[in-house]
C-alpha positions in Angstrom: -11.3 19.9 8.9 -8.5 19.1 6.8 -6.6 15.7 7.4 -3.0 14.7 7.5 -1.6 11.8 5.6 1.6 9.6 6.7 2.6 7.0 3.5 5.6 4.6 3.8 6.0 3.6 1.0 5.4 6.8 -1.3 8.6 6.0 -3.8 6.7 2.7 -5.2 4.4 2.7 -8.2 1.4 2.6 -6.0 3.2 4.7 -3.2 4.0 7.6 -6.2 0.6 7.8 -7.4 -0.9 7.7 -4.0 1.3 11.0 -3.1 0.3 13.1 -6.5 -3.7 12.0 -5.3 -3.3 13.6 -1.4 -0.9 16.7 -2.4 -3.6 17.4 -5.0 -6.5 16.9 -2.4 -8.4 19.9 -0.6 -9.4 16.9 2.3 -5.1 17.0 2.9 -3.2 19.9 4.5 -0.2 17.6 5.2 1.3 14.6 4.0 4.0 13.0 5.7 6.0 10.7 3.7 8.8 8.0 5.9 11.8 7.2 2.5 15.0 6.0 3.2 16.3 8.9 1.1 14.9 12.0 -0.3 12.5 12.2 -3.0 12.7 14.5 -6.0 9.3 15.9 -4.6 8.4 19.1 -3.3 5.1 20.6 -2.5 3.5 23.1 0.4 2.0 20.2 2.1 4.7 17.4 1.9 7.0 16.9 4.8 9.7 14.4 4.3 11.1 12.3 7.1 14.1 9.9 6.5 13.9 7.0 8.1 15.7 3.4 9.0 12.6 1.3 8.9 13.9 -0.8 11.5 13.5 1.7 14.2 10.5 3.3 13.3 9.8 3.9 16.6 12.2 6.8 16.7 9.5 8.6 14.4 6.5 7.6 16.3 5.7 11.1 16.9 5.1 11.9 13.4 2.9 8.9 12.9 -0.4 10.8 13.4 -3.7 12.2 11.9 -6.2 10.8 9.9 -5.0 8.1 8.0 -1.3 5.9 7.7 -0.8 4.7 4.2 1.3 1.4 3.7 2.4 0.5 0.3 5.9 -1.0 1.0 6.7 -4.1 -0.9 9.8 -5.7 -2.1 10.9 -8.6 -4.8 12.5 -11.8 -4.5 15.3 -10.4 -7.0 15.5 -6.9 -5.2 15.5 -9.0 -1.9 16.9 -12.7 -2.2 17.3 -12.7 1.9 13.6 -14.0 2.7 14.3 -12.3 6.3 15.0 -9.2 4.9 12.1 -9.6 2.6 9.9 -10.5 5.7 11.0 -7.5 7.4 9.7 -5.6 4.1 6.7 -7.1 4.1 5.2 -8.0 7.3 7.4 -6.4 10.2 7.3 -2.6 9.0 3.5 -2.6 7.9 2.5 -4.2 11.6 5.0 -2.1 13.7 3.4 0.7 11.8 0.0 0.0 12.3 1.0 -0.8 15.7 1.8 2.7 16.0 -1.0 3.9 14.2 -3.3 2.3 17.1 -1.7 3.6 19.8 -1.5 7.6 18.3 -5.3 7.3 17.7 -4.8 7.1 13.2 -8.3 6.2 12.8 -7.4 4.8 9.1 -4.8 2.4 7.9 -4.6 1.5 4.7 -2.5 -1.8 3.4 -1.7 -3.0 -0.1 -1.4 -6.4 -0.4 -1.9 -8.8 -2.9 -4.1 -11.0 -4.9 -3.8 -14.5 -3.2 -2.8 -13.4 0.2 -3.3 -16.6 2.4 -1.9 -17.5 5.6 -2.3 -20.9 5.0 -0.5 -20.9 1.2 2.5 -23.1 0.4 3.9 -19.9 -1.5 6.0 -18.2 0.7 4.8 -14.6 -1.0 1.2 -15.4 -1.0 1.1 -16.7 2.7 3.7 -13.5 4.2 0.7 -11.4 2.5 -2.1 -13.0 4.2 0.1 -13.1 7.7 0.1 -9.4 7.4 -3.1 -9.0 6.7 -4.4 -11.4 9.9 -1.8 -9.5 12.3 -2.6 -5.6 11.1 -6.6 -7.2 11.7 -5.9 -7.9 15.4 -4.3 -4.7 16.0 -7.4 -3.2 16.5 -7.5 0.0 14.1 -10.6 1.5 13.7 -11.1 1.5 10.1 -8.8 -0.7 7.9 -8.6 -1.4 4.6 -6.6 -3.9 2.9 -6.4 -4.2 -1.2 -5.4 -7.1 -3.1 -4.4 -6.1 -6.6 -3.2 -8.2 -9.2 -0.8 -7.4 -11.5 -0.3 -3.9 -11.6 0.7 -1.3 -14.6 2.5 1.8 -14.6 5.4 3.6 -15.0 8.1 1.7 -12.4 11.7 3.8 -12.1 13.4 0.1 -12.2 14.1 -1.9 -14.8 11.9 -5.6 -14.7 12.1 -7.0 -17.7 10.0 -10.0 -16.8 7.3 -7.7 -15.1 6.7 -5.6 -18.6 6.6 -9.0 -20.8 3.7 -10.0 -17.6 2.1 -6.9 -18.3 2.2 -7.0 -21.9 0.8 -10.3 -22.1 -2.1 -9.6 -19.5 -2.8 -6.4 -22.0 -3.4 -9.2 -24.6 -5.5 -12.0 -22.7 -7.2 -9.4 -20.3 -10.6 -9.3 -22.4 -10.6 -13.5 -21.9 -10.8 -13.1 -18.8 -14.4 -13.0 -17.7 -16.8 -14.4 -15.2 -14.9 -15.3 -12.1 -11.5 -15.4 -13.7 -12.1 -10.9 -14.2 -10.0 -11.3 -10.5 -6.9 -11.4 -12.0 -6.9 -9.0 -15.2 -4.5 -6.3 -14.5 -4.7 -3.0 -12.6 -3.2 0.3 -12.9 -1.3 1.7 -9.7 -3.1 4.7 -10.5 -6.4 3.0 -9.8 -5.7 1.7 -6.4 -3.9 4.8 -5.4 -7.6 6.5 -6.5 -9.4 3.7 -4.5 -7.4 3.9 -1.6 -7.6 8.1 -1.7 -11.4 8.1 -2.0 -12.0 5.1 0.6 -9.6 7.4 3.4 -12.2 9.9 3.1 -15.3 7.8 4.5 -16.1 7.3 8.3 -17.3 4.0 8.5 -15.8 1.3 11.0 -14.6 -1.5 10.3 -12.3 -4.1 8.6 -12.8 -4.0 4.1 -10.8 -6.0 1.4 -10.7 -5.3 -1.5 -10.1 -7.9 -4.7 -8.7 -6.6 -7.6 -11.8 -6.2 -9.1 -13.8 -3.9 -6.4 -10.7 -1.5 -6.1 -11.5 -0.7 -10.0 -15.6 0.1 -8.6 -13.9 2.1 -6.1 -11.5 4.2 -8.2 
């Protein structure tokens, strides 16, 4: 039987690749895609619902089917208001997988990060591993949770800083070996792919995945 998709999410660099994987995908007949404004996208299978994130239950209707992707994420310099930045980052994913649990979504998916911890000094690092410790307790059948590190790809926005990380993580990514190999760089491609196949098993359950396993998965 062919699955529908819901992704919040789907204009990021993870979010974008995720889309092009499920349109693409005999498994998907429908991918439903919550943006705060249109996407220059359009396919058979892609619905797209504008939404204001902080009543997303308004849409909670359309949250159904076999899987809810979340890949929403800001920036400190996108988002200087750490409550804003909360909201981004813990608020919307929970109220969505909230949602998800009580429409019967047997799959949510979450991006995180590499060094989520609830208990971390760093605000970033502990929001990431608060999310991941209340999505957990929602009870959701099957979740899965990635922790990427630095990612590569083709972002529409300009980040200077980002591209001179990237291109120095290109350059010491072979040094990294042993149990440093955590924190070489990843293509958004590559946990959009891991994230994909992983929504198309039936096990149970609660998986993270380091940065390292999502490239076995891919």
């Amino acid at each position: 039987m062919p699955y529908k998709a819901v992704i919040a999410g789907a204009s990021g660099l993870i979010g974008s690749c995720l889309l092009e994987q499920l349109l693409a995908s005999p498994q998907y007949n429908e991918v439903v895609v919550l943006v705060r404004k249109q996407l220059p996208v359009a396919h058979k299978k892609l619905v797209q619902v504008i939404v204001d994130f902080d009543h997303l239950e308004d849409h909670q209707a359309l949250i159904t089917g076999h899987a809810v992707f979340c890949c929403l994420g800001s920036t400190r310099k996108k988002t200087p208001d750490l409550t804003q930045y909360r909201k981004i980052d813990y608020e919307y994913p929970l109220q969505l997988a909230q949602i998800a649990v009580e429409n019967r979504v047997m799959h949510y998916h979450l991006v995180s990060a590499l060094g989520a911890d609830p208990k971390s000094s760093n605000f970033y690092s502990r929001m990431k591993g608060e999310i991941e410790e209340a999505i957990k307790r929602t009870g959701i059948k099957c979740l899965h949770i990635y922790e990427p590190s630095i990612l590569t790809g083709n972002r529409q926005e300009s980040r200077p800083m980002e591209r001179f990380a990237i291109t120095l993580m290109n350059a010491i990514n072979p040094l990294l070996i042993g149990k440093l190999k955590k924190y070489r760089s990843i293509p958004a491609a590559t946990v959009a792919r891991a994230m994909f196949k992983q929504s198309l098993k039936t096990e149970e359950g609660i998986f993270v995945h380091s940065s390292e396993r999502i490239k076995l998965l891919a």
